[in-house]
TIVO-2410 file (N, C-alpha, C; in nm, 3 decimals):
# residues 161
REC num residu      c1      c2      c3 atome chaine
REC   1      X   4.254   9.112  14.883     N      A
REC   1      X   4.258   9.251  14.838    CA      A
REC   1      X   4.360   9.264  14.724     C      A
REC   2      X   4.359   9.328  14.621     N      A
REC   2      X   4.399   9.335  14.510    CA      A
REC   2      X   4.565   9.439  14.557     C      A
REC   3      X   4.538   9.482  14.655     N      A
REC   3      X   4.676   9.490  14.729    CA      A
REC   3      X   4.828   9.416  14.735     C      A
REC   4      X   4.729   9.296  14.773     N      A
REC   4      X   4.843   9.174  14.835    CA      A
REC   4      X   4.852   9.098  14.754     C      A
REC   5      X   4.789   9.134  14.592     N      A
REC   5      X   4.831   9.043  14.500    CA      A
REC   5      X   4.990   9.048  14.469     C      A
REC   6      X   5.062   8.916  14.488     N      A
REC   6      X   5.213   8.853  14.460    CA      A
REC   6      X   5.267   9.049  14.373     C      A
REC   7      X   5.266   9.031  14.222     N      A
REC   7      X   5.339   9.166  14.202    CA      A
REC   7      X   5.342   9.307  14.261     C      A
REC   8      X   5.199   9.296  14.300     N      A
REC   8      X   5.163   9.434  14.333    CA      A
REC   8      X   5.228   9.428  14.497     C      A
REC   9      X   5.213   9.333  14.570     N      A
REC   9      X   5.297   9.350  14.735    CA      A
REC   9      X   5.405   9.406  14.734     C      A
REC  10      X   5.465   9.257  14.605     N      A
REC  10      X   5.609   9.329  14.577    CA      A
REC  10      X   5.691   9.446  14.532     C      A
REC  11      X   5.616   9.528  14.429     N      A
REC  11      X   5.645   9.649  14.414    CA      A
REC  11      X   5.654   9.747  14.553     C      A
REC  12      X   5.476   9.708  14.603     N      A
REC  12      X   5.491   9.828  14.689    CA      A
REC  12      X   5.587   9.838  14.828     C      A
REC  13      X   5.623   9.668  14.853     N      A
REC  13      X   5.766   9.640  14.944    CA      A
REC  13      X   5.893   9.735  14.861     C      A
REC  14      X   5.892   9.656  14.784     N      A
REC  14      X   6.039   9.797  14.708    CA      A
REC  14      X   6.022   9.916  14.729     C      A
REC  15      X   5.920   9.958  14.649     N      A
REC  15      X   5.880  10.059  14.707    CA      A
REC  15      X   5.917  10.134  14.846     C      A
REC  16      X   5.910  10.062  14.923     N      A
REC  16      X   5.897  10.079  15.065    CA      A
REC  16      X   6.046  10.127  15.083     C      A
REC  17      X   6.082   9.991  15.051     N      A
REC  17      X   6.249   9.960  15.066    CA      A
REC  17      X   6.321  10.124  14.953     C      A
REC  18      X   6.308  10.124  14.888     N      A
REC  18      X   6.348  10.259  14.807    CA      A
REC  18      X   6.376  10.382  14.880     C      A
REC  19      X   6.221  10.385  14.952     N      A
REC  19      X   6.239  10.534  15.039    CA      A
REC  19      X   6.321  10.498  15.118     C      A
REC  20      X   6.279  10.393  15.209     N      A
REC  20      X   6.467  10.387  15.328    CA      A
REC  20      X   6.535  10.391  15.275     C      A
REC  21      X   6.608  10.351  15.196     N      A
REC  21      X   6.738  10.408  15.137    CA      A
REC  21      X   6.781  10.506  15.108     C      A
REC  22      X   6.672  10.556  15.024     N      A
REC  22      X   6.712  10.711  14.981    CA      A
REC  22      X   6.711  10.792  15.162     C      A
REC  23      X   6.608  10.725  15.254     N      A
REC  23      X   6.659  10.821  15.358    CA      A
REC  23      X   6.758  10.801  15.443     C      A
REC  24      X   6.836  10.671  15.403     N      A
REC  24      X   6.948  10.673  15.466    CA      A
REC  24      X   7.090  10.691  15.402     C      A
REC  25      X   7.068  10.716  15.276     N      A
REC  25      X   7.151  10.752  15.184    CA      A
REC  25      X   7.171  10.939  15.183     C      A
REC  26      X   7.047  11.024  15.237     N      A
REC  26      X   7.039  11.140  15.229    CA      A
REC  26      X   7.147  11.188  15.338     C      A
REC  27      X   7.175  11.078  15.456     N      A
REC  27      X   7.242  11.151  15.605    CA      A
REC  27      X   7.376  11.171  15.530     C      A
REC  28      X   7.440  11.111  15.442     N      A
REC  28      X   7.599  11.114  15.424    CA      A
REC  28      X   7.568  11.193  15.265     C      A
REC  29      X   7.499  11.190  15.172     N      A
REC  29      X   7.455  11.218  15.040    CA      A
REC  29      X   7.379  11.345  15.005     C      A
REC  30      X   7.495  11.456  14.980     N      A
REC  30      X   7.430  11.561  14.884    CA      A
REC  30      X   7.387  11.569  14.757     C      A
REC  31      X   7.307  11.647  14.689     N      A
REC  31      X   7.231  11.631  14.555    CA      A
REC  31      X   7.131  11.536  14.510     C      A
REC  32      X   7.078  11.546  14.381     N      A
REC  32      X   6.908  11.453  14.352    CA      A
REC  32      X   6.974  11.361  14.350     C      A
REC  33      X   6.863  11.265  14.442     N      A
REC  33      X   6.833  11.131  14.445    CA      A
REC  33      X   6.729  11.121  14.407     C      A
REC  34      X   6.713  10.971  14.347     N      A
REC  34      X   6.561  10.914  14.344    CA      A
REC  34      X   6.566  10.812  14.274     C      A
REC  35      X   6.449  10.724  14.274     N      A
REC  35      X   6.448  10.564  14.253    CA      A
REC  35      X   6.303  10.569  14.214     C      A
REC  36      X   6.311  10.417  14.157     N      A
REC  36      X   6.215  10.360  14.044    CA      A
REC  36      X   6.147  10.219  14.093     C      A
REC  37      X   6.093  10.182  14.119     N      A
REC  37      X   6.043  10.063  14.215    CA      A
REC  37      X   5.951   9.930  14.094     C      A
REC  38      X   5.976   9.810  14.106     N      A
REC  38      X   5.906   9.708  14.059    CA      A
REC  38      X   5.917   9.557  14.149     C      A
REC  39      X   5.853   9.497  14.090     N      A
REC  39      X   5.813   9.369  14.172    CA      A
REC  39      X   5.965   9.290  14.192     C      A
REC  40      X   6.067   9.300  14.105     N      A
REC  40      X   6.188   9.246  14.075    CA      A
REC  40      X   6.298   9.333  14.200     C      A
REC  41      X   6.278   9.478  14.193     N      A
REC  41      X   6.370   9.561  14.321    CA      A
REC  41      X   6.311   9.664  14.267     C      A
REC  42      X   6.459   9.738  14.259     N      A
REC  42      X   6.430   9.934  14.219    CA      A
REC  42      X   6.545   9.954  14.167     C      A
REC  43      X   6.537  10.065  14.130     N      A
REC  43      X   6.665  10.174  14.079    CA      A
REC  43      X   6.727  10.294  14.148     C      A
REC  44      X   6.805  10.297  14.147     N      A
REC  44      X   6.858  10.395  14.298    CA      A
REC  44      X   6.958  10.542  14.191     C      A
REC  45      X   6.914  10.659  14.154     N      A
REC  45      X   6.966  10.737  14.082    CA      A
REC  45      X   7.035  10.826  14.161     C      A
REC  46      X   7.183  10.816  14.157     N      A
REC  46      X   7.227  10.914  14.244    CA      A
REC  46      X   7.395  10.927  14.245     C      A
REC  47      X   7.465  11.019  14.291     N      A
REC  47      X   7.585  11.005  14.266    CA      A
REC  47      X   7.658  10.918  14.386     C      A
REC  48      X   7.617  10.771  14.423     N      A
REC  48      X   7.661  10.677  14.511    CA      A
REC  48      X   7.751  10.566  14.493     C      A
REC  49      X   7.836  10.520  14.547     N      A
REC  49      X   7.919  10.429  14.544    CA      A
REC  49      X   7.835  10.268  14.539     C      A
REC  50      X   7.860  10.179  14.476     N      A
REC  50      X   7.749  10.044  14.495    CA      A
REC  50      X   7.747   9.983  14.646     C      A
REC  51      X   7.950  10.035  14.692     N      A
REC  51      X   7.960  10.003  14.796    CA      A
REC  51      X   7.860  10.111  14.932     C      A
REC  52      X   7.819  10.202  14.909     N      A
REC  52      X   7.709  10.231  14.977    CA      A
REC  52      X   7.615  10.216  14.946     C      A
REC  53      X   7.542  10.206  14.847     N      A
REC  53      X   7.435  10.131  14.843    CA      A
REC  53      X   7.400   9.953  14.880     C      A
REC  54      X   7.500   9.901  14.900     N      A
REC  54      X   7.486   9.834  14.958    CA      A
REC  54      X   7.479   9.804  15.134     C      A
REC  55      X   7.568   9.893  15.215     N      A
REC  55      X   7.559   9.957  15.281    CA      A
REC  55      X   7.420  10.012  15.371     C      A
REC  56      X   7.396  10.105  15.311     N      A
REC  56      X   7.277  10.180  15.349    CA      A
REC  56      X   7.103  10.067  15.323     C      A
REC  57      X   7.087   9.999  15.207     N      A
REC  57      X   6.985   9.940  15.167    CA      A
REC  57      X   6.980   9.807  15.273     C      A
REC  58      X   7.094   9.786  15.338     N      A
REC  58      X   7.122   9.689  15.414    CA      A
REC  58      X   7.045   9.739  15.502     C      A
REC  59      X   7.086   9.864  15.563     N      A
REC  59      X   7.064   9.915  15.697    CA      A
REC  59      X   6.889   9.966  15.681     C      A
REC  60      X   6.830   9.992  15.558     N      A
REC  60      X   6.703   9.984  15.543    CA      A
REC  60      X   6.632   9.903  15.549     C      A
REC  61      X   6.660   9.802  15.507     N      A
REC  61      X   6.634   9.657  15.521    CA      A
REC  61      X   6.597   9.613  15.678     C      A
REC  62      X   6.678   9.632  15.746     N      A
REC  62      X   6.678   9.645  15.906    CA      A
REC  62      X   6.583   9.705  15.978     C      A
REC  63      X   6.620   9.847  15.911     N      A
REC  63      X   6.543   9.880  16.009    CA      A
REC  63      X   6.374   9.938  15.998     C      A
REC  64      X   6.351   9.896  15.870     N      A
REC  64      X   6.213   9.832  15.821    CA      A
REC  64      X   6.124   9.724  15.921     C      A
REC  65      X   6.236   9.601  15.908     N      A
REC  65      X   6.195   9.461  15.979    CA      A
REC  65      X   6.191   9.510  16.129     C      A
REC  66      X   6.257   9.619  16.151     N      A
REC  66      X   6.258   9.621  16.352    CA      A
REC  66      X   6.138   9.720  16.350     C      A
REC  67      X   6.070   9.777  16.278     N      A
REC  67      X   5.939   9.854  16.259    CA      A
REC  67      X   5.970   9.968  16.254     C      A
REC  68      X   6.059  10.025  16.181     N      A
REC  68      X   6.073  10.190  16.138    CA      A
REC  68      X   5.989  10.198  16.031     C      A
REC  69      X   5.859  10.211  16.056     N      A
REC  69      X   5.753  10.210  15.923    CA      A
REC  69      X   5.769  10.337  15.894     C      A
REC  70      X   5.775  10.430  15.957     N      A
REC  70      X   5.795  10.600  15.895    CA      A
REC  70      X   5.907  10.620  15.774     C      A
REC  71      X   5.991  10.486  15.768     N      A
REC  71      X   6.105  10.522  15.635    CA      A
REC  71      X   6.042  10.447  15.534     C      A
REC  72      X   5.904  10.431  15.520     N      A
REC  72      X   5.908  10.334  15.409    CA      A
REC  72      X   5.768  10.494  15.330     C      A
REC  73      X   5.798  10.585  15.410     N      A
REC  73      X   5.714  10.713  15.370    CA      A
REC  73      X   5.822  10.851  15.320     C      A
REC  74      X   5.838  10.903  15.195     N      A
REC  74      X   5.909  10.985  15.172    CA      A
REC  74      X   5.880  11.100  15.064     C      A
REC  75      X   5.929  11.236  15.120     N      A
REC  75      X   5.866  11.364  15.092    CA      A
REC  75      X   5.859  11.369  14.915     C      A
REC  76      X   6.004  11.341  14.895     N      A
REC  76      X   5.960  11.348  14.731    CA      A
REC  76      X   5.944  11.250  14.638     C      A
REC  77      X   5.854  11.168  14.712     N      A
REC  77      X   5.761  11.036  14.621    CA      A
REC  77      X   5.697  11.084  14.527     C      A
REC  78      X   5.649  11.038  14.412     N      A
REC  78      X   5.576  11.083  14.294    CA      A
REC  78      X   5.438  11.068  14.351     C      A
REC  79      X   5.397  11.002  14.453     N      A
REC  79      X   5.218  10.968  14.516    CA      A
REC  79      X   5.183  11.123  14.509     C      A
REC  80      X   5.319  11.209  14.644     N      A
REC  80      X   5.289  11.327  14.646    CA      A
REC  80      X   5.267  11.447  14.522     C      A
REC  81      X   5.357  11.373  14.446     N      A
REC  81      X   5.328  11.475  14.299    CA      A
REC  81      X   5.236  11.481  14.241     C      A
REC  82      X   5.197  11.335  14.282     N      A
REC  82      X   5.074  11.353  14.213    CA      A
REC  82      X   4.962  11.347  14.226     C      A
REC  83      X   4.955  11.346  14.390     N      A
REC  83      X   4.831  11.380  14.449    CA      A
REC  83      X   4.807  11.528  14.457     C      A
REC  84      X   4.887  11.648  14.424     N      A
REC  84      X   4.923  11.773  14.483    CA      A
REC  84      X   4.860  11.798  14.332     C      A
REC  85      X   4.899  11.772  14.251     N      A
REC  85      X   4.883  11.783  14.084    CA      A
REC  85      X   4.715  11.767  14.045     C      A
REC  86      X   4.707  11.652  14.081     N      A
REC  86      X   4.553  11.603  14.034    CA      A
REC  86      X   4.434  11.682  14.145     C      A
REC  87      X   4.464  11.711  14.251     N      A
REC  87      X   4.371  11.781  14.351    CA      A
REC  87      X   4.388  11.942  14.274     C      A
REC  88      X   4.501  11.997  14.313     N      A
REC  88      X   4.501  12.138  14.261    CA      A
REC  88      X   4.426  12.109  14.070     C      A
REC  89      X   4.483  12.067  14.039     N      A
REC  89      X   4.434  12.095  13.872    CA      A
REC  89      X   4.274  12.069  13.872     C      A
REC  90      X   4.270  11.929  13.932     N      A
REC  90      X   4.084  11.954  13.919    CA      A
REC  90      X   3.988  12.045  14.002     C      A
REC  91      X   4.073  12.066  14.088     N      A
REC  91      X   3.967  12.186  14.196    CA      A
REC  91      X   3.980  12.301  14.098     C      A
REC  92      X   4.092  12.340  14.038     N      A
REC  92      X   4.065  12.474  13.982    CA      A
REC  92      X   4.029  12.485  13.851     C      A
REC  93      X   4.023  12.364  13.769     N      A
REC  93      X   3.943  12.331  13.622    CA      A
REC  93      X   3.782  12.320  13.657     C      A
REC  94      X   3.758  12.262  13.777     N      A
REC  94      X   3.630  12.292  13.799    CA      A
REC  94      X   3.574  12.418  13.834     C      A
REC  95      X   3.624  12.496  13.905     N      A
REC  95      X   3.578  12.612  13.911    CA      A
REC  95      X   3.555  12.702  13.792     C      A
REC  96      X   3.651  12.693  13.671     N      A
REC  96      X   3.690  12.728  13.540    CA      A
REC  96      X   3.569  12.687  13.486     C      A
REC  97      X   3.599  12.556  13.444     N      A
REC  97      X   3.445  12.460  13.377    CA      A
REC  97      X   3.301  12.577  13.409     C      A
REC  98      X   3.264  12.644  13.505     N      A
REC  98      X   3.146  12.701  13.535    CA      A
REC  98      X   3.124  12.836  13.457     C      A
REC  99      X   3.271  12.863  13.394     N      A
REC  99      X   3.246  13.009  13.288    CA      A
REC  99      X   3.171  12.938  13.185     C      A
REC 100      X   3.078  13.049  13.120     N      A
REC 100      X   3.003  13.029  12.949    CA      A
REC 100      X   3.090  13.131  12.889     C      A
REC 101      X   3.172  13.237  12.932     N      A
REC 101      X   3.248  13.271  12.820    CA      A
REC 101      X   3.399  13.350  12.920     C      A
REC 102      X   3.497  13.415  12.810     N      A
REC 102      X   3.598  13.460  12.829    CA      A
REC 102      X   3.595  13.550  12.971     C      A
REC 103      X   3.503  13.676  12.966     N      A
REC 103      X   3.499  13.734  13.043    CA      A
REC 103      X   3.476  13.660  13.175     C      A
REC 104      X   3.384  13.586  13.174     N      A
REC 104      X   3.344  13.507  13.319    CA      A
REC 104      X   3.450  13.416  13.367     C      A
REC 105      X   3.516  13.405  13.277     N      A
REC 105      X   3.638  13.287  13.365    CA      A
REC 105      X   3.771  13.376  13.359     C      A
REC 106      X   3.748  13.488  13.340     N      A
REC 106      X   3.860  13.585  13.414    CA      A
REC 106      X   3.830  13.623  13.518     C      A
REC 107      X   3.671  13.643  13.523     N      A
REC 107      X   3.632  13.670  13.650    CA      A
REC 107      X   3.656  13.545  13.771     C      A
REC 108      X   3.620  13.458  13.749     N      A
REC 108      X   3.645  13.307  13.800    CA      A
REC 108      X   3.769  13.279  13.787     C      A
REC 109      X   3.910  13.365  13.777     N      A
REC 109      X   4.008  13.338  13.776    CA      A
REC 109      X   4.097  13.300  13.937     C      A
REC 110      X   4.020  13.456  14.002     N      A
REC 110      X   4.085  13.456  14.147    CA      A
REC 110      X   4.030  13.326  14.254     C      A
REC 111      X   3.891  13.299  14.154     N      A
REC 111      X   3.844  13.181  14.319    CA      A
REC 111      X   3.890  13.054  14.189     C      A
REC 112      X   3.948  12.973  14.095     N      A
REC 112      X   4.003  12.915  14.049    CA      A
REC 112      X   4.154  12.897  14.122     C      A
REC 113      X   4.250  12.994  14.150     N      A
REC 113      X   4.401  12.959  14.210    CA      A
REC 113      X   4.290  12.957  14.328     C      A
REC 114      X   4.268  13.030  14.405     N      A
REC 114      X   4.188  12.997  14.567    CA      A
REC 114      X   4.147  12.790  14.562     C      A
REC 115      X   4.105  12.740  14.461     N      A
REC 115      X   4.068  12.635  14.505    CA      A
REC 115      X   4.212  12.542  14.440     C      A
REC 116      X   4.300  12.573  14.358     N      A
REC 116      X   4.390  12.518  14.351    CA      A
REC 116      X   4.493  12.546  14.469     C      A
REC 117      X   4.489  12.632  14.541     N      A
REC 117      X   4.587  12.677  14.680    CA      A
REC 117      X   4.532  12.533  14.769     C      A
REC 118      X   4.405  12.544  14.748     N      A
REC 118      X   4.307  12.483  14.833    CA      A
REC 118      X   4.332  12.293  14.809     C      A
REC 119      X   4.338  12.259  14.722     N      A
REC 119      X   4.411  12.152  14.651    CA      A
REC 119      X   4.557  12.089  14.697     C      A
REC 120      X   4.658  12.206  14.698     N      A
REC 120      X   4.772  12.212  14.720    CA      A
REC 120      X   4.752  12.177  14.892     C      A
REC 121      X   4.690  12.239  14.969     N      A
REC 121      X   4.731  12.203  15.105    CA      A
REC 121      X   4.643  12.061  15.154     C      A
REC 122      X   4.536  12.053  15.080     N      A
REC 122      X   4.465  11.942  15.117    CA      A
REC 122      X   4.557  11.792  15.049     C      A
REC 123      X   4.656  11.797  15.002     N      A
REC 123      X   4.743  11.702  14.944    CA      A
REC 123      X   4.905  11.714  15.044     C      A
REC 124      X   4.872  11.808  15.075     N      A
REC 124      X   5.020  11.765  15.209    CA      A
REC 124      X   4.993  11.677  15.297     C      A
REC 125      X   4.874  11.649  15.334     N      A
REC 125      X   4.898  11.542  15.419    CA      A
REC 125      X   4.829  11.403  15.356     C      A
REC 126      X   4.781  11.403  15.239     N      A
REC 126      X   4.696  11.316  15.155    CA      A
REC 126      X   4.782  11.149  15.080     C      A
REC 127      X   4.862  11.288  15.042     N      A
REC 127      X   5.005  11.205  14.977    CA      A
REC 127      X   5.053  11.142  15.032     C      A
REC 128      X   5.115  11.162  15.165     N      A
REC 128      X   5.173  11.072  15.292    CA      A
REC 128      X   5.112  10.937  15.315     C      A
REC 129      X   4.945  11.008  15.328     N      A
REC 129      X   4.877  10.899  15.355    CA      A
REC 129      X   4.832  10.792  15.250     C      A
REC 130      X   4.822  10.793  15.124     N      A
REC 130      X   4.815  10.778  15.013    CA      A
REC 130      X   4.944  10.649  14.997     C      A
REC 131      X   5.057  10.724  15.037     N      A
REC 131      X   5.191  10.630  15.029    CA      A
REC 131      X   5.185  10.508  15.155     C      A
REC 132      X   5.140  10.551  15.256     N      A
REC 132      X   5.121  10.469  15.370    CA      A
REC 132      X   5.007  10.394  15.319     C      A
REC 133      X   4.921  10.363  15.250     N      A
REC 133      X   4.796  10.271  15.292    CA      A
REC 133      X   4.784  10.236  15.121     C      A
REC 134      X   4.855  10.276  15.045     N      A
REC 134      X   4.845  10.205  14.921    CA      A
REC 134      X   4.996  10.156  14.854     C      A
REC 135      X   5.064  10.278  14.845     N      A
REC 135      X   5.197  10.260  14.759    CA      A
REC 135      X   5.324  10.189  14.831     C      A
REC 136      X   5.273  10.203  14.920     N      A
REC 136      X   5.467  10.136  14.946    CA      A
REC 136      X   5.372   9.990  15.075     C      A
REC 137      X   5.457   9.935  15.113     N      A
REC 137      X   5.417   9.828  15.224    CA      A
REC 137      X   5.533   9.817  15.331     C      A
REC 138      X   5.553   9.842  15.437     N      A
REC 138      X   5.628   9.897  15.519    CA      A
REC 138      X   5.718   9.756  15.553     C      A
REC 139      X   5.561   9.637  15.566     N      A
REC 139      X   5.593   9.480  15.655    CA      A
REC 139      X   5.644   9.423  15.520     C      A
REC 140      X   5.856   9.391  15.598     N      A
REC 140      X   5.922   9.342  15.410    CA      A
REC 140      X   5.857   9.220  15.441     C      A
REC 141      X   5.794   9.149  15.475     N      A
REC 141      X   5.788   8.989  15.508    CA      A
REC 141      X   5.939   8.916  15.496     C      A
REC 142      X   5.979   8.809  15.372     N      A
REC 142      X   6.078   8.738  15.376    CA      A
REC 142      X   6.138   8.838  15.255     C      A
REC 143      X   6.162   8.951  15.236     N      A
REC 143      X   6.227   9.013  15.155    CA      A
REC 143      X   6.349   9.004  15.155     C      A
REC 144      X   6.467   8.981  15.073     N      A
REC 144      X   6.601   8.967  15.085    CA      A
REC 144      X   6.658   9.058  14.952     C      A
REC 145      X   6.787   9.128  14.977     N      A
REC 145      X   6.877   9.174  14.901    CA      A
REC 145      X   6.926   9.092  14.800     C      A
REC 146      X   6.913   9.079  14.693     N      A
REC 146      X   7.000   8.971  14.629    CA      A
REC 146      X   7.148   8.975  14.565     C      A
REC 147      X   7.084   9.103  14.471     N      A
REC 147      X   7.234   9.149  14.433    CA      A
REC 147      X   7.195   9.342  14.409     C      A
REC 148      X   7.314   9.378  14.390     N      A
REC 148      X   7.341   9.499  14.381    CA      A
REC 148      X   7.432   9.565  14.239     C      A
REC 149      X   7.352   9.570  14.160     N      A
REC 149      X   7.442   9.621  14.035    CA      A
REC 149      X   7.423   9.784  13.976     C      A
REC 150      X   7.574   9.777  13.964     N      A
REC 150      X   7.616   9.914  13.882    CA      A
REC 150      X   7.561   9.933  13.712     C      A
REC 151      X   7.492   9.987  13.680     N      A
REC 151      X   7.470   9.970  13.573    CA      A
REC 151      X   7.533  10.109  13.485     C      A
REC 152      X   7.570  10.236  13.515     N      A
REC 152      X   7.645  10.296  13.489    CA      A
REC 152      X   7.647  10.436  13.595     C      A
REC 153      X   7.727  10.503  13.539     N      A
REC 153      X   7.744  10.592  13.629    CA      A
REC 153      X   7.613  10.721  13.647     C      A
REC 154      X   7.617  10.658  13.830     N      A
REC 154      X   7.467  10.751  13.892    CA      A
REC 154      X   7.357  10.617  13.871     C      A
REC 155      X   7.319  10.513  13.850     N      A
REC 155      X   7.230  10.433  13.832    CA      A
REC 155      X   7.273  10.303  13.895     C      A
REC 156      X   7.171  10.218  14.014     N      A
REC 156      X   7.181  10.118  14.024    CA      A
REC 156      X   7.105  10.062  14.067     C      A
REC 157      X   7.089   9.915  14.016     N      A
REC 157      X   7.001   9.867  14.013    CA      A
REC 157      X   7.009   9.746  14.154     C      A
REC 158      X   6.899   9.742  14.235     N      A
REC 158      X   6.890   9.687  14.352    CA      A
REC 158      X   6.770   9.582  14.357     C      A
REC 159      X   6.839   9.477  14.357     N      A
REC 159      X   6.775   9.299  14.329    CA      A
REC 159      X   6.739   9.219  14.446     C      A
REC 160      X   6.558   9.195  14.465     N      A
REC 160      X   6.499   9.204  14.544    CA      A
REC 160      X   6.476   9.046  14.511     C      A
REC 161      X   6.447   8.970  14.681     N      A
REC 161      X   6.356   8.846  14.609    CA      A
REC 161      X   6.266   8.833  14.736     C      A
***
């Protein structure tokens, strides 16, 4: 499966590994977080010490491998943005698409947001699932920490092999 191809596993392991962190970085950590995922590690954006990020990515690491698959799923992933985005925008461009002129797609305005509302809730639970069965991979296999670098302040970069 074009899944388990070597880069693509690996991303979506980081991936994985990203959201635990950020959710174990959130228990002690106020303000935006968020991270950037590739086959090499991720990027961890946030106002954190390296010494907790090392720390915490450890403890993700863990508790990944003991089967906390629910942390390798997280609320403000871009899957969700952009499953919420692409459902609402095309449900309600399609409804739009069916005017022949101005007047009729004012009229087609109110059941246009109705199917983008409609969009919006059918992607709360889409996205989740979306992240679970494509984007992230929960099982690290032989995944290891390698290194942990500061690259400046609020940014670091987390080295996967």
């Amino acid at each position: 499966m074009i899944l388990d191809l070597p880069y693509i596993l690996e991303t979506r392991r980081n991936h994985a590994l990203e959201h635990a962190t950020l959710h174990m970085l959130s228990r002690t950590h106020q303000g935006n977080m968020a991270g950037h995922s590739n086959p090499t590690g991720f990027f961890l954006l946030g106002d954190f010490s390296t010494q907790d990020v090392w720390i915490n990515s450890t403890e993700a690491l863990e508790r990944l491998r003991e089967g906390e698959s629910g942390l390798a799923i997280h609320a403000g992933c871009g899957t969700n943005l952009a499953t919420t985005t692409l459902l609402a925008g095309t449900l309600s461009w399609s409804v739009l698409r069916l005017a022949k002129s101005a007047w009729t797609r004012l009229l087609l305005l109110p059941i246009a947001i109705a199917a983008g509302v409609i969009g919006v809730l059918i992607a709360r639970p889409l996205g989740p699932l979306l992240q679970q069965r494509y984007t992230t991979e929960a099982d690290m296999g032989a995944m290891q920490i390698i290194d942990i670098i500061p690259i400046r302040k609020g940014v670091h970069r987390i080295i996967t092999k």
